[in-house]
C-alpha positions as CSV (number, residue, x, y, z in Angstrom):
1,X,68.8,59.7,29.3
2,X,66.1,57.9,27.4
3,X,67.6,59.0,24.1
4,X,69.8,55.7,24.7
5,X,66.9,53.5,25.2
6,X,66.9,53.9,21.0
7,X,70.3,52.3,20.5
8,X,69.2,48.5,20.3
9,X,71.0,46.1,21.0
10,X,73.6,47.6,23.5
11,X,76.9,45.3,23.6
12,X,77.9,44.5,27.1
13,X,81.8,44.2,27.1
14,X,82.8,43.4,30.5
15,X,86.8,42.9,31.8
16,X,88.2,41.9,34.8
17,X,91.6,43.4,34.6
18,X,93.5,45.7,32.4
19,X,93.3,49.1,31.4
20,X,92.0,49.0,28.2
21,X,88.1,48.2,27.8
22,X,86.4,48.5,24.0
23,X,86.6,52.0,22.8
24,X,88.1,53.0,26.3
25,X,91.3,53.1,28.2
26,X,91.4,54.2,32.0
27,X,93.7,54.8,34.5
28,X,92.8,52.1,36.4
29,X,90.6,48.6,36.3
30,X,88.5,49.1,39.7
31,X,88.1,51.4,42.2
32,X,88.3,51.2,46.2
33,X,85.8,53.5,47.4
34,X,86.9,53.8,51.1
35,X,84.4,55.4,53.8
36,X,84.9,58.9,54.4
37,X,86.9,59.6,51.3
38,X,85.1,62.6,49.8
39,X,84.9,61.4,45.7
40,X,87.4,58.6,43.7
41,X,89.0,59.5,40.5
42,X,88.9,58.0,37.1
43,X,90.8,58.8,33.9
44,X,89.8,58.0,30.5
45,X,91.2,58.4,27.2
46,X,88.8,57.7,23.7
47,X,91.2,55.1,21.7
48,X,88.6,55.1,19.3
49,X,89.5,56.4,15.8
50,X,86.0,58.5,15.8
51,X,84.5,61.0,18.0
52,X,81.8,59.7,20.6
53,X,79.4,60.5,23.0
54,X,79.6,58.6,26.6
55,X,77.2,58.4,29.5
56,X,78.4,57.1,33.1
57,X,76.5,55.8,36.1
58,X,77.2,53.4,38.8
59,X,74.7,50.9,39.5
60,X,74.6,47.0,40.5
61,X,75.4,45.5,37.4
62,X,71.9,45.8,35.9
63,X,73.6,48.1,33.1
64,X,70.7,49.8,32.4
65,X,70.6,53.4,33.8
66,X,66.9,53.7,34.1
67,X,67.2,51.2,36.5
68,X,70.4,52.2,38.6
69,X,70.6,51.8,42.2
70,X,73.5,52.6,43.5
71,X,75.1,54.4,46.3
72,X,77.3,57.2,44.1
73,X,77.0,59.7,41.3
74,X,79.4,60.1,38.4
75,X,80.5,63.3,37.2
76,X,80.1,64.2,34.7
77,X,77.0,62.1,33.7
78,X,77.1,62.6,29.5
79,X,79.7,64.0,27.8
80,X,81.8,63.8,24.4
81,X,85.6,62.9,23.2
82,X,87.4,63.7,20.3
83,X,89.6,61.0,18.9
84,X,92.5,60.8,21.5
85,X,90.9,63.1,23.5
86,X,90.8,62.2,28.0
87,X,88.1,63.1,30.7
88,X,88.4,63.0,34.1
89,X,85.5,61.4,35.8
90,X,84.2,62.0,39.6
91,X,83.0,59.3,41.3
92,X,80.7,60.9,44.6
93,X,79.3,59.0,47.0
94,X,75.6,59.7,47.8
95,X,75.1,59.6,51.6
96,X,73.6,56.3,51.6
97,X,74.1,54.1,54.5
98,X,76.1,51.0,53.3
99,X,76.8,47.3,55.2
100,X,80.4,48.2,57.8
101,X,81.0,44.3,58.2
102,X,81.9,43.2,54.8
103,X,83.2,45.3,51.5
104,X,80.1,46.1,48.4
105,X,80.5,45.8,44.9
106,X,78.8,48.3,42.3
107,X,79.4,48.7,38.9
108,X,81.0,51.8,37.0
109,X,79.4,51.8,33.7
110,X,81.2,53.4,30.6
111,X,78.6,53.8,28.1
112,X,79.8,54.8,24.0
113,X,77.8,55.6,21.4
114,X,80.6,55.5,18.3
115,X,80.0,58.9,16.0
116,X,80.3,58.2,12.3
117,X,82.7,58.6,9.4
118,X,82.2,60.4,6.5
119,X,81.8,56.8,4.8
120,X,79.1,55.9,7.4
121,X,76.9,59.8,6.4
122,X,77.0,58.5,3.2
123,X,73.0,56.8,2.1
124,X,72.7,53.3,1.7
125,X,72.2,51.3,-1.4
126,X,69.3,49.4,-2.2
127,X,70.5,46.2,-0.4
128,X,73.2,47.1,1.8
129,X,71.9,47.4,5.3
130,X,73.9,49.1,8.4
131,X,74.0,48.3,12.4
132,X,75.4,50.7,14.6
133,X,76.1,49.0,18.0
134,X,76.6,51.1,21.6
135,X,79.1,49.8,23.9
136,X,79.2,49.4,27.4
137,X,82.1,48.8,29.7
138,X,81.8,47.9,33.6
139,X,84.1,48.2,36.0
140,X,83.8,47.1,39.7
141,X,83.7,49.8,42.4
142,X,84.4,48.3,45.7
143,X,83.0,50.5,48.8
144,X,85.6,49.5,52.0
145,X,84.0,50.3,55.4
146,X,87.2,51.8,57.7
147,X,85.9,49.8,60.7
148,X,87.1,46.2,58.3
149,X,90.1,44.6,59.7
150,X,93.5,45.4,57.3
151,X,93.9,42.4,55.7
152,X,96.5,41.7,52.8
153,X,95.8,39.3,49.6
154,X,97.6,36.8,51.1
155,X,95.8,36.9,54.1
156,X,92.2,37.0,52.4
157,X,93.3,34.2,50.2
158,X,95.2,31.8,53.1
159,X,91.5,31.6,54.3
160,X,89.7,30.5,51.1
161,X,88.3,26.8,51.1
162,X,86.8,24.9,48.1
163,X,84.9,22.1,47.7
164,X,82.9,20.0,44.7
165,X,79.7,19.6,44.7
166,X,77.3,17.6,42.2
167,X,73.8,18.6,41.5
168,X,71.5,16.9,39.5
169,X,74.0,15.5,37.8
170,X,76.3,18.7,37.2
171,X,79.2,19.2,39.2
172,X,80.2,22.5,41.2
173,X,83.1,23.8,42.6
174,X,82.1,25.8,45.5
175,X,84.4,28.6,46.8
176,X,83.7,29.9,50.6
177,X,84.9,33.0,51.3
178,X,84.8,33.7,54.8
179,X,86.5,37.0,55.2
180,X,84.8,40.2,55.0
181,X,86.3,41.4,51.4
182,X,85.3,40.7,47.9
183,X,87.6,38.0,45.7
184,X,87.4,38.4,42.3
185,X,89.5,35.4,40.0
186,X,91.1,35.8,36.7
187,X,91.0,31.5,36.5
188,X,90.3,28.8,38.8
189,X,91.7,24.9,37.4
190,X,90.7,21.2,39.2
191,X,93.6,19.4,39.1
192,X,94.2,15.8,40.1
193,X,97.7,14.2,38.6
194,X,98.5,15.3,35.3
195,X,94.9,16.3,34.6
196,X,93.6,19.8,34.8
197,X,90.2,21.3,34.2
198,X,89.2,24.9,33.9
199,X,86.0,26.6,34.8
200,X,84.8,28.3,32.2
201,X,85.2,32.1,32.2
202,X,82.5,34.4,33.2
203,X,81.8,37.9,32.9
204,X,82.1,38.1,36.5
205,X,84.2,35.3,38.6
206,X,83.8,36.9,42.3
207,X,82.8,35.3,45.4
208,X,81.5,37.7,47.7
209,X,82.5,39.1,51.3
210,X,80.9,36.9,53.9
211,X,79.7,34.2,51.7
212,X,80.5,31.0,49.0
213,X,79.6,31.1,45.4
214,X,79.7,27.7,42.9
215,X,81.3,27.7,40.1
216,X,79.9,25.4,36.9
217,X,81.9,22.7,35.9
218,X,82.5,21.4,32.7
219,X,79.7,18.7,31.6
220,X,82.3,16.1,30.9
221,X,83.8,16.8,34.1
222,X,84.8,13.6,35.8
223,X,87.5,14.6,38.6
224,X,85.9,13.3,41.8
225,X,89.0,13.5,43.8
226,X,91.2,16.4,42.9
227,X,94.6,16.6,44.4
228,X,94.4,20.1,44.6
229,X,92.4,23.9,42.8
230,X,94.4,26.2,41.1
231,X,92.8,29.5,41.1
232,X,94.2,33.5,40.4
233,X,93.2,36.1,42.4
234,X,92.9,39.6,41.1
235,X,94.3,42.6,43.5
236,X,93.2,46.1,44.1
237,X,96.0,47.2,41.5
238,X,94.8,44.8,39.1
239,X,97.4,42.6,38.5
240,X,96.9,38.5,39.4
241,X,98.9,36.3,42.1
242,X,98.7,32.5,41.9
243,X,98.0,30.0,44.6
244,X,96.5,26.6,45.2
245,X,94.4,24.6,47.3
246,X,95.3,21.6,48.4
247,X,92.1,19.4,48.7
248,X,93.5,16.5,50.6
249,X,94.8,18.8,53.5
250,X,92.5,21.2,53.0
251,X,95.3,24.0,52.9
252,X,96.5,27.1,51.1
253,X,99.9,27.2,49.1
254,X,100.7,30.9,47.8
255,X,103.0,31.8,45.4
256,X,103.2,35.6,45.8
């Protein structure tokens, strides 16, 4: 729709968990694709207090849906709420073929142009000025081969391993995520005695299936020995279980 290429600058809004994103709240805050299901699901509901008009596509967190490149269509693709007003959304899959030894992320993106008030129709005085800003929310949609192994959060997260790294002077905490499913963290803290440091937050905190990601440290970071990483994972349902690593054993301690 290049009739949204004229809505500059687009705000990227992007959450984690919940159910309630910008002018949007959905049913629920990702979506498990699995192989051979015939289309997902996906209910959404215009909290806005104004009408508005949303396009959807699903692409690999680019954002931009002249440049989407993704395995599945969304149905429908442009449509408009009312104030209060819910849409069902289809989510297809394509035919593509797609990796069967670990899980793929994509991105569900929920595109709003905001309508206007009767205040907002009104013309502009000589120096007042106006900037109307188009909101996009992403949500992960995770495509699950059958042939993967059934594995449980604890199980996915009893075989994470971290470790810190420095580079050039900044220091890294490196998750490795052996297992073939996608972990996404609401928090992950370096803790040695009393003192704990946080990574800062990202719009996206997942280490991918198969692989290890690093994390940026702080720039006054100065733990060289940790006793042990706190981190939060995030589940299918959306809701976050805690557990720690401890670094001088090199073991996982669950607390769900």
């Amino acid at each position: 729709m290049k009739w949204l290429n004229l809505i500059i600058p687009p705000l990227l809004v992007l959450f984690q968990s919940g159910m309630c994103h910008a002018g949007f709240a959905t049913s629920s805050s990702r979506i498990i694709y699995i192989e051979g299901e015939r289309e997902r699901s996906l209910i959404l509901s215009n909290i806005n207090d104004y009408p508005i008009i949303a396009q959807t596509w699903v692409d690999d967190g680019q954002g931009n849906p002249d440049q989407a490149n993704a395995p599945f269509v969304v149905l429908p693709a442009v449509f408009k709420m009312q104030t209060k007003a819910i849409q069902a959304l289809r989510i297809v899959q394509n035919g593509s073929t797609m990796p069967q030894d670990r899980e793929t992320v994509f991105w569900l993106n929920l595109y709003e142009i905001p309508g206007k008030t009767k205040e907002q129709i009104k013309p502009l005085e000589p120096n007042q000025a106006r900037l109307d800003l188009a909101m996009n929310t992403q949500l992960k949609v995770f495509y699950r081969p059958k042939s993967l192994p059934k594995m449980e959060l604890r199980q996915i997260a009893e075989q994470l391993r971290f470790s810190l790294q420095q580079q050039q002077g900044q220091w890294l905490l490196t998750c490795q995520n052996p297992t073939p499913y996608n972990v996404s963290f609401a928090g992950l803290t370096v803790v040695q005695a009393e003192q704990g440091v946080q990574v800062p937050q990202d719009m996206d905190m997942m280490t991918k299936a198969l692989s290890q990601r690093a994390y940026l440290l702080p720039s006054d970071f100065n733990i060289i020995q940790p006793d042990r990483i706190i981190f939060s994972l995030i589940a299918d349902d959306g809701k976050t279980y805690q557990g720690e690593f401890d670094y001088k054993l090199g073991e996982i301690k669950l607390e769900f």
